[in-house]
C-alpha positions as a LaTeX table, in Angstrom:
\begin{tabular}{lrrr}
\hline
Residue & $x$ (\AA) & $y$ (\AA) & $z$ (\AA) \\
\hline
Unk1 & $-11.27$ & $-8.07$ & $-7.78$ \\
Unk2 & $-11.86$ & $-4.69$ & $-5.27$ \\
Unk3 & $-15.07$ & $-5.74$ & $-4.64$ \\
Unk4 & $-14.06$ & $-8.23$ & $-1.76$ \\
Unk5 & $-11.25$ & $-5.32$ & $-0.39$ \\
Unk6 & $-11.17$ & $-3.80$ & 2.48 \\
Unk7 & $-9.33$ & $-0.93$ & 4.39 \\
Unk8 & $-9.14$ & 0.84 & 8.07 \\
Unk9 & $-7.82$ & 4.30 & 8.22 \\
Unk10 & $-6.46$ & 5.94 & 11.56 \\
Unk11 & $-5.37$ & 9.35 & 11.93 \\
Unk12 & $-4.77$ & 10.75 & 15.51 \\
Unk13 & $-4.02$ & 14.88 & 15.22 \\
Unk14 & $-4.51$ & 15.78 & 19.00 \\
Unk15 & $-3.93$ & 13.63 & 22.31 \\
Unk16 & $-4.62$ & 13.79 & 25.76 \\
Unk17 & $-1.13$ & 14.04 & 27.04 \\
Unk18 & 0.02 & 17.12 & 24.47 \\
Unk19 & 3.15 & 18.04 & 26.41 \\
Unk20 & 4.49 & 13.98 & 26.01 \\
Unk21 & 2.28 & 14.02 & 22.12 \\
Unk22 & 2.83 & 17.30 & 20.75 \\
Unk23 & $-0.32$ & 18.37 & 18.03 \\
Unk24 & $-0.18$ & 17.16 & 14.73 \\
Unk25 & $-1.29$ & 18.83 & 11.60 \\
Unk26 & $-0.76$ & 16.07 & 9.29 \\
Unk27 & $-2.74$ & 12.71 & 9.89 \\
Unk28 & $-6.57$ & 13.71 & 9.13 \\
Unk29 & $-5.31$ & 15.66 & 5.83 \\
Unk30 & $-2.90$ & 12.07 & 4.79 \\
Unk31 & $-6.53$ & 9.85 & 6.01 \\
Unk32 & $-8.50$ & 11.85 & 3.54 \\
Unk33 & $-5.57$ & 11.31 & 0.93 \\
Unk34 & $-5.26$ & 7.44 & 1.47 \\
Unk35 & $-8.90$ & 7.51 & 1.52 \\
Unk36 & $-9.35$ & 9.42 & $-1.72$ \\
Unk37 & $-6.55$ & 7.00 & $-3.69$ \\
Unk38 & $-8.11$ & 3.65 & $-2.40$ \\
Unk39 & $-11.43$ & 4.56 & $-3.71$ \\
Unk40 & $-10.36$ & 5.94 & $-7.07$ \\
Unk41 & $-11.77$ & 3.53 & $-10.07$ \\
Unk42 & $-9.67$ & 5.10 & $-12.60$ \\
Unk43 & $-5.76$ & 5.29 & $-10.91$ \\
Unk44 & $-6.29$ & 4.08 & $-7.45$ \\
Unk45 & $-7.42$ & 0.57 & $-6.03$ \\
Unk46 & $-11.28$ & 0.98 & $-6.95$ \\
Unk47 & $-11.24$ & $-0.14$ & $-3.10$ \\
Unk48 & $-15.87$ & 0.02 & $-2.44$ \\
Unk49 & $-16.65$ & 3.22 & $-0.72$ \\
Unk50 & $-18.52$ & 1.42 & 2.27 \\
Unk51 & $-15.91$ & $-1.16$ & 2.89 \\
Unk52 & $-13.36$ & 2.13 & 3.81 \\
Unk53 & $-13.64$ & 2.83 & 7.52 \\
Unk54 & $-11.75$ & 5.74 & 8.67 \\
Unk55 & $-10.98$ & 6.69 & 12.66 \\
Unk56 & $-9.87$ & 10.41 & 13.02 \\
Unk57 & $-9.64$ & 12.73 & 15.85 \\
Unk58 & $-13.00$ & 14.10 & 16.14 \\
Unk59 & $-13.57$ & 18.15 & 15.03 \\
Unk60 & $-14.19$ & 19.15 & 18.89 \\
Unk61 & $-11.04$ & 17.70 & 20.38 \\
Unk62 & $-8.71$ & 19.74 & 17.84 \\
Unk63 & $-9.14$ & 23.03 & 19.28 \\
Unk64 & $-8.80$ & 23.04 & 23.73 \\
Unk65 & $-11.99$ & 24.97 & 24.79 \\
Unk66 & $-10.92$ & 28.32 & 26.82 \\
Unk67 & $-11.65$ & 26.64 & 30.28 \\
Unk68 & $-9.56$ & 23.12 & 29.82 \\
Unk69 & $-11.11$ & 20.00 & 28.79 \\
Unk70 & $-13.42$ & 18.87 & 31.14 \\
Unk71 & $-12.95$ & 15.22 & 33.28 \\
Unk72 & $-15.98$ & 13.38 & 31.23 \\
Unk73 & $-13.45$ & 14.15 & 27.45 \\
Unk74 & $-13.88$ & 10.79 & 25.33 \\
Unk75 & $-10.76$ & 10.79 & 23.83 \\
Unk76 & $-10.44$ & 9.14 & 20.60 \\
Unk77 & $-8.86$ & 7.43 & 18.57 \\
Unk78 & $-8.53$ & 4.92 & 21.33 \\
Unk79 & $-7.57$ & 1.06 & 21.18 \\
Unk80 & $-10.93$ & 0.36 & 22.26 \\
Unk81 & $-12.40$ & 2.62 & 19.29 \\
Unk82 & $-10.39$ & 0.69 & 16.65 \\
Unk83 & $-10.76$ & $-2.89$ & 17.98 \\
Unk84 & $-14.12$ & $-2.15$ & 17.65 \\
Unk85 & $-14.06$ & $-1.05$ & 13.96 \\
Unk86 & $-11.89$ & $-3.74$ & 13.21 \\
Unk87 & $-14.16$ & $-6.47$ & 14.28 \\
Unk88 & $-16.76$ & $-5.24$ & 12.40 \\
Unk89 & $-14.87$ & $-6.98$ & 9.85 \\
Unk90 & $-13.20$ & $-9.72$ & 11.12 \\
Unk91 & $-16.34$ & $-11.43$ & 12.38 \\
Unk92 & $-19.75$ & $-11.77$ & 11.60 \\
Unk93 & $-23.23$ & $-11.35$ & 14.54 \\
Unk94 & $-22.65$ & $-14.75$ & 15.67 \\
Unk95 & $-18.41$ & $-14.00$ & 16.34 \\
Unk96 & $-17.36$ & $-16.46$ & 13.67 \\
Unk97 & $-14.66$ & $-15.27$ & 11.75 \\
Unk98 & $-15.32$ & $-13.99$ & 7.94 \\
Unk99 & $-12.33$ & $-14.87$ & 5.40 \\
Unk100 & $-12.55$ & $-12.96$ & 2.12 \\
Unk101 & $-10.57$ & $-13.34$ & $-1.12$ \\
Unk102 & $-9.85$ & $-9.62$ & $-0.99$ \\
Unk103 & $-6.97$ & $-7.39$ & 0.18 \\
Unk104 & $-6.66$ & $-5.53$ & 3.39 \\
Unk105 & $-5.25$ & $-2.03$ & 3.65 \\
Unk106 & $-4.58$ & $-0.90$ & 7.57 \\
Unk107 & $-2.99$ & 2.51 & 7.46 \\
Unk108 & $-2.03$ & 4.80 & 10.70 \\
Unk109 & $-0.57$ & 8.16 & 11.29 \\
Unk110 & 0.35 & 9.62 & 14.24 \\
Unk111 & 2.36 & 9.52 & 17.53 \\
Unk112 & 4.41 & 5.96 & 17.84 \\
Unk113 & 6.68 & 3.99 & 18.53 \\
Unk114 & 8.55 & 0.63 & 18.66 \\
Unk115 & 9.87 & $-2.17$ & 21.40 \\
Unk116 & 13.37 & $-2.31$ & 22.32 \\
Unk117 & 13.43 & $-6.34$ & 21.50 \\
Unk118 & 11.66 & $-6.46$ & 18.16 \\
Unk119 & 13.37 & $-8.17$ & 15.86 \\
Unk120 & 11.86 & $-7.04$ & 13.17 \\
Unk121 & 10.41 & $-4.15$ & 11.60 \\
Unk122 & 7.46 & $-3.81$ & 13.70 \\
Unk123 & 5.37 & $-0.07$ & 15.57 \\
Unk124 & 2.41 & 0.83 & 17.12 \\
Unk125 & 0.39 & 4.40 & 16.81 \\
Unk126 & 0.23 & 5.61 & 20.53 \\
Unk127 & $-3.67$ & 5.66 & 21.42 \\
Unk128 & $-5.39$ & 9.27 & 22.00 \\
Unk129 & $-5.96$ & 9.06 & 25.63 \\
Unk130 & $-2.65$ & 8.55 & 26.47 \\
Unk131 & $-1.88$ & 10.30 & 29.64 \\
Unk132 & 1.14 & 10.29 & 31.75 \\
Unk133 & 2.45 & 6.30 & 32.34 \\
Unk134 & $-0.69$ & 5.46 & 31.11 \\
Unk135 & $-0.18$ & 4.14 & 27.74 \\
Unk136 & $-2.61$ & 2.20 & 24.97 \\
Unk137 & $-1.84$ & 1.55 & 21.59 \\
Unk138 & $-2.79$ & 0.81 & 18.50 \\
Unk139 & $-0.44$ & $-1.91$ & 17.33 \\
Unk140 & $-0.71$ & $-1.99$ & 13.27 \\
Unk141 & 2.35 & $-4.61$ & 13.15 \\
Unk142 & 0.50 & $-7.36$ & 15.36 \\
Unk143 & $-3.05$ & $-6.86$ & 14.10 \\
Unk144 & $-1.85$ & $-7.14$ & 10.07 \\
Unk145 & 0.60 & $-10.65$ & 11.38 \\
Unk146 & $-3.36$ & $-11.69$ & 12.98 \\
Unk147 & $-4.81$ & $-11.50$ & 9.94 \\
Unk148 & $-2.30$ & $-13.25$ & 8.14 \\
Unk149 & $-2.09$ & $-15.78$ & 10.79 \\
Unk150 & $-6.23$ & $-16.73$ & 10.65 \\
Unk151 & $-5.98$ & $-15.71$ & 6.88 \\
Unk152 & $-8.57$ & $-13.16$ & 7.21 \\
Unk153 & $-7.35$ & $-11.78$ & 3.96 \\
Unk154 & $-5.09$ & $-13.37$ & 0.85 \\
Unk155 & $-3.35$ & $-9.95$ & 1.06 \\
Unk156 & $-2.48$ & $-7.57$ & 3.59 \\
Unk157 & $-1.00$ & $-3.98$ & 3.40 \\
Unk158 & 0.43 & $-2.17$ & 6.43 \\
Unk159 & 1.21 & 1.63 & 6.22 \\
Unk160 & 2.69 & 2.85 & 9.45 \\
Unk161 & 3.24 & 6.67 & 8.97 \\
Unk162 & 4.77 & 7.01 & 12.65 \\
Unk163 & 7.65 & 7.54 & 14.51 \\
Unk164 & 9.48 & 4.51 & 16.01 \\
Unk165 & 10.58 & 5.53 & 18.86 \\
Unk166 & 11.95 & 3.09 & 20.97 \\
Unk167 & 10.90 & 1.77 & 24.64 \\
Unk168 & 11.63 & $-1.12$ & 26.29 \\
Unk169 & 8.65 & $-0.65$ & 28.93 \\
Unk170 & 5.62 & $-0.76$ & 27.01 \\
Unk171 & 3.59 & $-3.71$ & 25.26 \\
Unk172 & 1.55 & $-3.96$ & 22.25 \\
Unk173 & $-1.86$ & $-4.58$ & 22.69 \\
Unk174 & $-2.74$ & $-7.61$ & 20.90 \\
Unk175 & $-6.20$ & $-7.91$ & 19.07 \\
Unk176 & $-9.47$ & $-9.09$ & 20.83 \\
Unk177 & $-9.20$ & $-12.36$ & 19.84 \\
Unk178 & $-7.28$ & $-16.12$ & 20.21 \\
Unk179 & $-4.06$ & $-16.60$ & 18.42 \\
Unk180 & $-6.18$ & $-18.94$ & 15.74 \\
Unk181 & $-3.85$ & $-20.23$ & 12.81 \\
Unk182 & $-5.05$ & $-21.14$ & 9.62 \\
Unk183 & $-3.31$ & $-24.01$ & 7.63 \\
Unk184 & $-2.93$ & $-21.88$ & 4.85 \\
Unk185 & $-1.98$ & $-18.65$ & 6.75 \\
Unk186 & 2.13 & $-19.27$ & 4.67 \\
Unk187 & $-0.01$ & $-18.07$ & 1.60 \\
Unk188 & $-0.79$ & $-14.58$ & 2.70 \\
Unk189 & 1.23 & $-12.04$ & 1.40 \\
Unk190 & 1.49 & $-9.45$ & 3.69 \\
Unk191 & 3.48 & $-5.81$ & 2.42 \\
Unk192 & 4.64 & $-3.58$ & 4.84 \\
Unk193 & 5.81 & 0.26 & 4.67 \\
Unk194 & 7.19 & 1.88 & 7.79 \\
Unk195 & 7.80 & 5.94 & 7.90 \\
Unk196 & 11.20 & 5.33 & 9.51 \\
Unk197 & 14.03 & 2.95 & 10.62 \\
Unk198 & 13.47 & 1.35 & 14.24 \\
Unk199 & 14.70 & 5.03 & 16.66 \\
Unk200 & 13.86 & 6.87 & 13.71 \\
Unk201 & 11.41 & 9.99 & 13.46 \\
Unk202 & 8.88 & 10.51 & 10.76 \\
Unk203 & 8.31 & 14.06 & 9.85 \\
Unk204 & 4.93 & 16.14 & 8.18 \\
Unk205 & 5.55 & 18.84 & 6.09 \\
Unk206 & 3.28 & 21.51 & 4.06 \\
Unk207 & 4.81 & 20.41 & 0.68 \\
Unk208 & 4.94 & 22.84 & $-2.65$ \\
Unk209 & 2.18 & 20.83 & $-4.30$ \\
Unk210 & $-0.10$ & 19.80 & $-0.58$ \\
Unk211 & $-2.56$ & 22.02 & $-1.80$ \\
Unk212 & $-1.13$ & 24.10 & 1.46 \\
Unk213 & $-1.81$ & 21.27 & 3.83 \\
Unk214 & 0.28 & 19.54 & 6.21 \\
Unk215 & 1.33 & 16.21 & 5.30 \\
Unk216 & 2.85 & 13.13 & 6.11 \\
Unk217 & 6.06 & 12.70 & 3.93 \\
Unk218 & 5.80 & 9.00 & 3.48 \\
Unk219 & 1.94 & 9.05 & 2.46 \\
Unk220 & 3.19 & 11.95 & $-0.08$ \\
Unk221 & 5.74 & 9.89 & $-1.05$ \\
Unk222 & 4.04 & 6.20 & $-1.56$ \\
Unk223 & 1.34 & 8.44 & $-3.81$ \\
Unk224 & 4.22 & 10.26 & $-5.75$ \\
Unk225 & 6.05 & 7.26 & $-6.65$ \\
Unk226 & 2.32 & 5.07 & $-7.70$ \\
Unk227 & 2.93 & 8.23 & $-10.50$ \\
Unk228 & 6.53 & 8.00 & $-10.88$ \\
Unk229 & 7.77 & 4.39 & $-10.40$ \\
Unk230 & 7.91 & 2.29 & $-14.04$ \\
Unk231 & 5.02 & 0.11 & $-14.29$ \\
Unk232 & 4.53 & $-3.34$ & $-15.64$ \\
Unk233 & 2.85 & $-4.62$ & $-18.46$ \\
Unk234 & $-0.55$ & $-4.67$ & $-16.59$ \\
Unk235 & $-0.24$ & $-1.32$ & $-15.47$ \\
Unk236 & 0.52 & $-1.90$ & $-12.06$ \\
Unk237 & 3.47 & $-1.00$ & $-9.39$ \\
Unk238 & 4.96 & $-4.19$ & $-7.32$ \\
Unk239 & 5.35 & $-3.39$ & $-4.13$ \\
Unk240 & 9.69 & $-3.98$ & $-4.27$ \\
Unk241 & 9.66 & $-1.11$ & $-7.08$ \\
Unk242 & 7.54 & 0.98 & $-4.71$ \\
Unk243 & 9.87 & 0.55 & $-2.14$ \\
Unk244 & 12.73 & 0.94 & $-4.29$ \\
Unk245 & 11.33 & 3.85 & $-6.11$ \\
Unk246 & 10.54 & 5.93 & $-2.52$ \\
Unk247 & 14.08 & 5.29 & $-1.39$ \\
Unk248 & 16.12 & 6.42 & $-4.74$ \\
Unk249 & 14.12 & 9.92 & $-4.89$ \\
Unk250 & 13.85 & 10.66 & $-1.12$ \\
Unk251 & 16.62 & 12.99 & $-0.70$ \\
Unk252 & 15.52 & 14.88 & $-4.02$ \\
Unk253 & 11.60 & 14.62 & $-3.09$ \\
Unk254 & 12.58 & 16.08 & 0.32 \\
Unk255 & 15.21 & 18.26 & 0.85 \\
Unk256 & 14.13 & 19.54 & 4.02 \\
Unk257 & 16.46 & 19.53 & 7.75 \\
Unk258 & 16.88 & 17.58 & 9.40 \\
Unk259 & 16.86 & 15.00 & 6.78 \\
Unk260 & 14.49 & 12.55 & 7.64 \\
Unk261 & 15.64 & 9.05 & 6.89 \\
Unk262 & 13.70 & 7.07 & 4.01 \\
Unk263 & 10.83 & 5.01 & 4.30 \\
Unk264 & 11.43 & 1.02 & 4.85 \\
Unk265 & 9.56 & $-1.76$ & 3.22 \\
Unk266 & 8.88 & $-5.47$ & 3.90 \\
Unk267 & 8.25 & $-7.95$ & 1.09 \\
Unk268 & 6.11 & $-10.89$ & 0.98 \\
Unk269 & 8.08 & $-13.84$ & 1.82 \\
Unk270 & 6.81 & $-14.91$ & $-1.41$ \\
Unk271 & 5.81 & $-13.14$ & $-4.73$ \\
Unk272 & 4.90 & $-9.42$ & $-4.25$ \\
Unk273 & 1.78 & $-7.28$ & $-3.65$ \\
Unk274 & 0.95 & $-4.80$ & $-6.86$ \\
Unk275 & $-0.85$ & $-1.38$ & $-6.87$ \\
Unk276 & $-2.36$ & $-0.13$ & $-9.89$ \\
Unk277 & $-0.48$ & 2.70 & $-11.55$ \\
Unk278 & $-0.90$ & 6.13 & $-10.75$ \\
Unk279 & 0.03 & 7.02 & $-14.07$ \\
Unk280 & $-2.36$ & 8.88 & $-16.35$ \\
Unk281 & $-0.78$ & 8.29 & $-19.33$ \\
Unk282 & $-0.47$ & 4.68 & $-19.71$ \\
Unk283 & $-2.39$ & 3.02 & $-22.94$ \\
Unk284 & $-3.92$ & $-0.53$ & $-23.55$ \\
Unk285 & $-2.21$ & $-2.31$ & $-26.40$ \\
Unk286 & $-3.33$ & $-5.37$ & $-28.36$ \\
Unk287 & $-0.83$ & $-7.13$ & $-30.09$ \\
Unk288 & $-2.45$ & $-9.34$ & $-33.03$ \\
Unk289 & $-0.80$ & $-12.82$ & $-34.14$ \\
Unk290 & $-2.25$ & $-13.96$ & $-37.52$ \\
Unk291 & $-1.08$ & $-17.35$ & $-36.55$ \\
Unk292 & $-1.05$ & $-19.47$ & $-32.90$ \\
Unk293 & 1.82 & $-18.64$ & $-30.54$ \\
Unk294 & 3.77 & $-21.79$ & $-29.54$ \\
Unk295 & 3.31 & $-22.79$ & $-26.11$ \\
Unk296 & 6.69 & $-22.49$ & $-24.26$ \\
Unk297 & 8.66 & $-20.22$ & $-26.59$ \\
Unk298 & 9.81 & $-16.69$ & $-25.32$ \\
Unk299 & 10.00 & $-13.11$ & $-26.82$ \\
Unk300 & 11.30 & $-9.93$ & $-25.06$ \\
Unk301 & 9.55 & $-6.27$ & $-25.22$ \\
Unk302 & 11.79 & $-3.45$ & $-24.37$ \\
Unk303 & 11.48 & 0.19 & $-23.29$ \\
Unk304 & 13.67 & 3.08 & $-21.74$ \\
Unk305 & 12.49 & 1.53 & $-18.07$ \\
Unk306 & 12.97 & $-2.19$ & $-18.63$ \\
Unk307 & 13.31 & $-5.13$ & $-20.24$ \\
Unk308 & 10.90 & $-7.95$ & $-20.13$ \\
Unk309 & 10.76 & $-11.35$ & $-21.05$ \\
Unk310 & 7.57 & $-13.41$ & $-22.11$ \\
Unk311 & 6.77 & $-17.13$ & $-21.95$ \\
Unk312 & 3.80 & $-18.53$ & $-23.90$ \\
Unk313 & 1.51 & $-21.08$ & $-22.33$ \\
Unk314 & $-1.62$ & $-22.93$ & $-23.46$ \\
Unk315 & $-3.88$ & $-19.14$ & $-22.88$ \\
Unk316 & $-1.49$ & $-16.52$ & $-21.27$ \\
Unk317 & 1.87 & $-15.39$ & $-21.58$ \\
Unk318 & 3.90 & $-15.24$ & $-18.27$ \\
Unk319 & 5.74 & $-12.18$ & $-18.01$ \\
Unk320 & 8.75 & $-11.14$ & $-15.90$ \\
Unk321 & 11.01 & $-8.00$ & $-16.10$ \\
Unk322 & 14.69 & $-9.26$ & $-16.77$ \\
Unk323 & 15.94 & $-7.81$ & $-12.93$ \\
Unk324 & 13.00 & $-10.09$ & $-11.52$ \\
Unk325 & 11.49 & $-7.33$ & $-9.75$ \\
Unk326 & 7.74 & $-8.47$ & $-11.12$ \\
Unk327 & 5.89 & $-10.75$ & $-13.14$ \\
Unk328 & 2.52 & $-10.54$ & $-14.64$ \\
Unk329 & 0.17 & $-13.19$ & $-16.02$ \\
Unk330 & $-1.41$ & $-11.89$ & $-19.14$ \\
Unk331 & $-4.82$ & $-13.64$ & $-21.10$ \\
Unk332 & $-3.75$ & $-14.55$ & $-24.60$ \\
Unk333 & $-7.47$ & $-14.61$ & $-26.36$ \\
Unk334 & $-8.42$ & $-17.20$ & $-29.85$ \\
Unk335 & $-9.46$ & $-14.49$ & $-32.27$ \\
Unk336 & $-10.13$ & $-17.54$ & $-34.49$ \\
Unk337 & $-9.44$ & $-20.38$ & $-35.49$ \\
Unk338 & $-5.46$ & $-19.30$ & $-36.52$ \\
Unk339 & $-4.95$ & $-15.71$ & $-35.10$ \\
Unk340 & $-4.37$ & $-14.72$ & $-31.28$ \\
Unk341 & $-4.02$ & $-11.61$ & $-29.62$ \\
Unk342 & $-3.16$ & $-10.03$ & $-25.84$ \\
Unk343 & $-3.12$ & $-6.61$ & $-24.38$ \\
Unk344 & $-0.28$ & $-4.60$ & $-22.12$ \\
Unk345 & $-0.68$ & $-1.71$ & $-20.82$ \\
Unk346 & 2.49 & 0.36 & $-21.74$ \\
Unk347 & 3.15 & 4.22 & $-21.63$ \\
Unk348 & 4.00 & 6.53 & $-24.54$ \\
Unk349 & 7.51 & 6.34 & $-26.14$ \\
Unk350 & 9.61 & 3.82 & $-27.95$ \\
Unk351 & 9.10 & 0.18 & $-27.20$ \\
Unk352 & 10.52 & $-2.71$ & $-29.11$ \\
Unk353 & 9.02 & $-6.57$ & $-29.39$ \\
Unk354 & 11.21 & $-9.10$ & $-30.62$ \\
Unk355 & 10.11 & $-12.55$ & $-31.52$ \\
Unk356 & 13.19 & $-14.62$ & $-32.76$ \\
Unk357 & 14.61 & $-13.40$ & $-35.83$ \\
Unk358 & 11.31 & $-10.40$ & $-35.96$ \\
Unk359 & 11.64 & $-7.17$ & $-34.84$ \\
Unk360 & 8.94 & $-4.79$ & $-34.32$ \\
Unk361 & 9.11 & $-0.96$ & $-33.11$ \\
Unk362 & 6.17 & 1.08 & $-31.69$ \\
Unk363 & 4.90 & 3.80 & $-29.63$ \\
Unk364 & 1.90 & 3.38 & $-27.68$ \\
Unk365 & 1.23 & 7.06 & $-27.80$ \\
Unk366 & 0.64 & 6.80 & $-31.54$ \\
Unk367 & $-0.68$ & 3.37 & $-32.03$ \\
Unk368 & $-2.36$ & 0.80 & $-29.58$ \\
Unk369 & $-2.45$ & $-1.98$ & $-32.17$ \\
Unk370 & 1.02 & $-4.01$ & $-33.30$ \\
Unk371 & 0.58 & $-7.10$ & $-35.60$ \\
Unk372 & 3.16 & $-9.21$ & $-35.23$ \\
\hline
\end{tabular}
C-alpha cells in the first residue's frame, strides 16, 4: 500500500554561477506538479502528504537584489541540503538504516549532466552553488542504485528531468554512507526515466494547457501519458507502456524547434513498476460465475487497446496482455458455496470475454456487472 511510500522532490530554478547555469522557469512549477500527482488519492499514487519532501530554490534567491548578492548567500539546493533530507529517511536517531515495504520516488529538475565513461544511462542535477570549477552535484542515478543496493525500498523510481551533458572531469558525489549490500538487493525493482539521451538537452516550455507556466516537457509528458497510455485490468500503467507511450506521441505532443529528443526509460531487470491510471473514466467491473472457475484453465477479454489472457488459480486469476507488456494478479472472491466473482477495472467502450465455446459482449460505460 502508499502508506509505507515515500518521495524527495528537487527543483533548482536559479544558481550561483548564472552565466555557466542560465535561470530556469520550469523546475519549482514541475515540483509542485509531481508533488500534486503523488499525493492524489483518486488518480495519482495516494503517496502520504508528510512522507513528500520537496527541495526548491528558495523565494529570495529567484530575483538578484539591486546591489549583487552579498558574500554570506546560502545557496540552495545544495548536495549538502539534500543528503540531509535524504537521511532523514534512510536512517533512524541511532543511524541504523530503516527498510520499508514501500516505493521510493526521487525526482530532479534542473541544470545537469552526465560522465563521459558511464555505461549506462546514468545524470546528476548540478548543485545550486556551483561556481566557476567548483562543482557539487546531486547525483539521482547513484543515490536510487544505493537504495536498491541496501534495499531501502522494494521499489524505486528515478525521474531525472535534466540535461545530460557530458564531461569527463567531474564525479558524482556518492551518498553519505558505506556501500552496504543487502542479500536481497536483486529483488528491487528500480524504474528509471531520463529527460534526454546521454549529450542530449532537455527543454521547458509554457505549453497550451500549463495553465501559462513554464514547464518541464518530460514531467508534462510522463503526466499526459498516466491519462493517455491504455491501462490494465487493475487500472494501472506499467512502467514499459509509459515509456513506450511518451516516445510514440513525442513529436505530436511537442512540436516545438529544435526538436528535443524523447525521453528514455530503464526497466526493472525483472517484472515492471505500475502507476495508477490517470484516467478519469475508467469503471470497476464484477464479473459473476454461478459456478467455480477451474483452476488452470484460461479465457481472453478483448478491447480496441489489447488483448489479454487470464489463467485461473486456486483464488486469483493471473492476467497478462497478449504482447507481454504487463500482468496483473486479480482476487477471485467465493460468493458461495458454487458462484465466484472478480473485478477489472476497464474503460468505456466495447469489450469482449470469451470463455471456451462462450462469448460475452459489454460496455463498461453502460453496465459494471457481466454474468458469465
Amino acid at each position: 500500500m502508499a502508506d509505507q511510500d515515500y518521495a524527495l522532490l528537487v527543483g533548482i530554478s536559479r544558481y550561483k554561477d548564472e552565466n555557466q547555469f542560465p535561470p530556469l522557469d520550469g523546475p519549482l512549477n514541475d515540483v509542485e506538479r509531481v508533488r500534486d500527482w503523488l499525493v492524489d488519492k483518486v488518480h495519482g499514487q495516494a503517496v502520504p502528504g508528510d512522507h513528500i519532501k520537496t527541495l526548491t530554490t528558495p523565494e529570495d534567491l529567484l530575483r538578484p537584489p539591486l546591489d549583487g548578492w552579498p558574500p554570506q548567500t546560502v545557496w540552495a539546493p545544495n548536495r549538502e541540503g539534500f543528503s540531509k533530507m535524504f537521511n532523514g529517511i534512510a536512517f533512524d536517531d541511532a543511524g541504523k538504516m530503516v527498510r520499508r515495504e514501500g516505493r521510493l520516488y526521487l525526482y530532479f529538475s534542473g541544470h545537469g549532466f552526465s560522465l563521459n565513461d558511464d555505461d549506462s544511462p546514468s545524470a546528476a542535477l548540478f548543485s545550486a552553488d556551483n561556481i566557476g570549477l567548483i562543482h557539487s552535484n546531486l547525483a539521482g542515478t547513484i543515490y536510487a542504485a544505493a537504495v536498491k543496493r541496501a534495499k531501502l525500498f522494494k521499489e524505486v523510481v528515478l525521474i531525472m528531468d535534466c540535461c545530460r551533458d557530458v564531461f569527463g572531469n567531474l564525479a558524482y558525489s556518492e551518498p553519505d554512507f558505506n556501500r552496504v549490500e543487502n542479500t536481497s538487493s536483486d529483488t528491487v525493482k528500480l524504474y528509471a526515466l531520463y529527460a534526454a539521451p546521454r549529450r542530449g538537452k532537455s527543454q521547458e516550455r509554457e505549453l497550451p494547457d500549463s495553465g501559462g507556466k513554464v514547464v518541464g516537457l518530460m514531467t508534462d509528458a510522463i503526466l499526459r501519458a498516466l491519462k493517455e497510455a491504455p491501462s490494465d485490468v487493475a487500472g494501472q500503467v506499467a512502467g514499459r507502456v509509459l515509456t513506450q507511450v511518451m516516445a510514440f506521441n513525442w513529436t505530436d505532443w511537442y512540436a516545438v524547434r529544435p526538436m528535443p529528443p524523447a525521453p528514455r526509460g530503464v526497466s526493472p531487470d525483472e517484472g515492471d513498476i505500475y502507476f495508477k491510471s490517470r484516467q478519469k473514466d475508467l469503471v470497476p467491473v464484477t464479473v459473476s460465475s454461478s459456478k467455480p472457475l477451474i483452476p488452470g484453465s484460461k479465457f481472453e477479454l478483448r478491447s480496441d487497446a489489447w488483448t489479454a489472457v487470464a489463467t485461473v488459480k486456486e483464488s486469483s486469476l493471473r492476467w497478462r496482455d497478449k504482447g507481454y507488456s504487463w500482468s496483473q494478479e486479480i482476487p477471485l472472491t467465493q460468493v458461495s458455496e458454487t458462484s465466484q466473482q472478480f473485478t477489472v477495472m476497464l474503460p468505456p467502450g466495447p469489450h469482449v470475454l470469451n470463455i471456451g465455446a462462450d462469448t460475452y459482449s459489454f460496455d463498461p460505460g453502460a453496465s459494471n456487472a457481466v454474468a458469465i
